[in-house]
C-alpha positions as CSV (number, residue, x, y, z in Angstrom):
1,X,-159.5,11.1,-16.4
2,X,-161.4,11.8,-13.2
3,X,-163.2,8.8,-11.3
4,X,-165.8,9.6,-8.5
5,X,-166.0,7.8,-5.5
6,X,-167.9,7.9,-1.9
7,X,-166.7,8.3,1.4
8,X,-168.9,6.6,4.0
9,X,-169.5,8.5,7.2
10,X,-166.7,5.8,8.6
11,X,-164.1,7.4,6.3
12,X,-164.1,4.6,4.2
13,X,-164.2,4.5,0.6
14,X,-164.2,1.9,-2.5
15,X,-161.1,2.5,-4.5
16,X,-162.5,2.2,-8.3
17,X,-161.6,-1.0,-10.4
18,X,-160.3,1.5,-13.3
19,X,-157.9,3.0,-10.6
20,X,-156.9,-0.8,-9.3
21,X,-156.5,-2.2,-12.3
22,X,-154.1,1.1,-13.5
23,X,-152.5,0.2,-10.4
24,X,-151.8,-3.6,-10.4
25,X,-153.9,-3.5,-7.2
26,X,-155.8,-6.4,-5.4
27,X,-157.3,-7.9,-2.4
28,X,-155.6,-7.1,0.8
29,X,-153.0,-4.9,-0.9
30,X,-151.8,-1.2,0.3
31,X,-151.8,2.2,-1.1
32,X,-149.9,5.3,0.1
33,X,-151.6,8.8,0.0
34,X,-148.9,11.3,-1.0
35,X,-150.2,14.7,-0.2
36,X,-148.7,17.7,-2.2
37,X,-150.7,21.2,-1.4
38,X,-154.4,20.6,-2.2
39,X,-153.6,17.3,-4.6
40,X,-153.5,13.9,-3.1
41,X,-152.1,11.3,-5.5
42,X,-152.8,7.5,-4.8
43,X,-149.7,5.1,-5.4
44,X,-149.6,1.3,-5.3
45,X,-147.6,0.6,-1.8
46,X,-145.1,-1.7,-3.3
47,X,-142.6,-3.7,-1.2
48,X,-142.5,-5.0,2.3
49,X,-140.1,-4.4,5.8
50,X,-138.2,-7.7,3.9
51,X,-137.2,-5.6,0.8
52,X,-136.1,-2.8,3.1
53,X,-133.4,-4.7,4.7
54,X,-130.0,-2.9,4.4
55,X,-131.3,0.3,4.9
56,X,-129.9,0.5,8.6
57,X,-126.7,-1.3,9.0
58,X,-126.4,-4.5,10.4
59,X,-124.6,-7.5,9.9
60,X,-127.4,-10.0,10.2
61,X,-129.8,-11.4,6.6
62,X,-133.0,-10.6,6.6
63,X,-135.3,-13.3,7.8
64,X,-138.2,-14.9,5.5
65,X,-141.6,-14.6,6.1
66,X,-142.3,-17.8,7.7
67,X,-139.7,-17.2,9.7
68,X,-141.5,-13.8,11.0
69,X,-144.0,-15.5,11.4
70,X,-143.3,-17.7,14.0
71,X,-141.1,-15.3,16.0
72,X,-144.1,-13.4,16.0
73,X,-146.3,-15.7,17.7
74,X,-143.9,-16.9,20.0
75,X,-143.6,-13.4,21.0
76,X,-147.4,-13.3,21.3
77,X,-147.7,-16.8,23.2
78,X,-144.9,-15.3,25.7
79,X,-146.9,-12.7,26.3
80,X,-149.7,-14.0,26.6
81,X,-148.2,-16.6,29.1
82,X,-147.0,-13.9,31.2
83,X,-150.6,-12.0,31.3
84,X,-152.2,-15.3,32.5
């Protein structure tokens, strides 16, 4: 099957509902572009930094979300404090 589709002269382009759907893709999600010689092949980027934990070795569980989350912006409030 080949599916046509635009790129904008901001290097933007709509991903195809046939090619989403195929895909389990929605709003907001990510795709990876694997490039292999002159063939680019699109994949669903499934998984987050949280289902990577254990790949380096530490001792410490990974954190949830909401709890990233509000490290974050404390790290952004400190900062922000600091540039003031």
């Amino acid at each position: 099957m080949q599916i046509l589709s635009t790129i904008t002269a901001k290097g933007q382009t709509t991903v195809p509902i046939e090619i989403r759907r195929a895909l389990g893709l929605g709003p907001r999600e990510k795709i990876v572009y694997q490039i292999d010689g002159d063939v680019v092949r699109i994949k669903a980027a499934r998984g987050s930094l949280l289902e990577s934990a254990g790949a380096l070795a530490d001792d410490q569980p990974a954190q949830d979300r909401a709890r990233e989350r509000s490290i974050t912006r404390q790290a952004r409030g400190q900062r922000y404090r600091a540039n003031a």
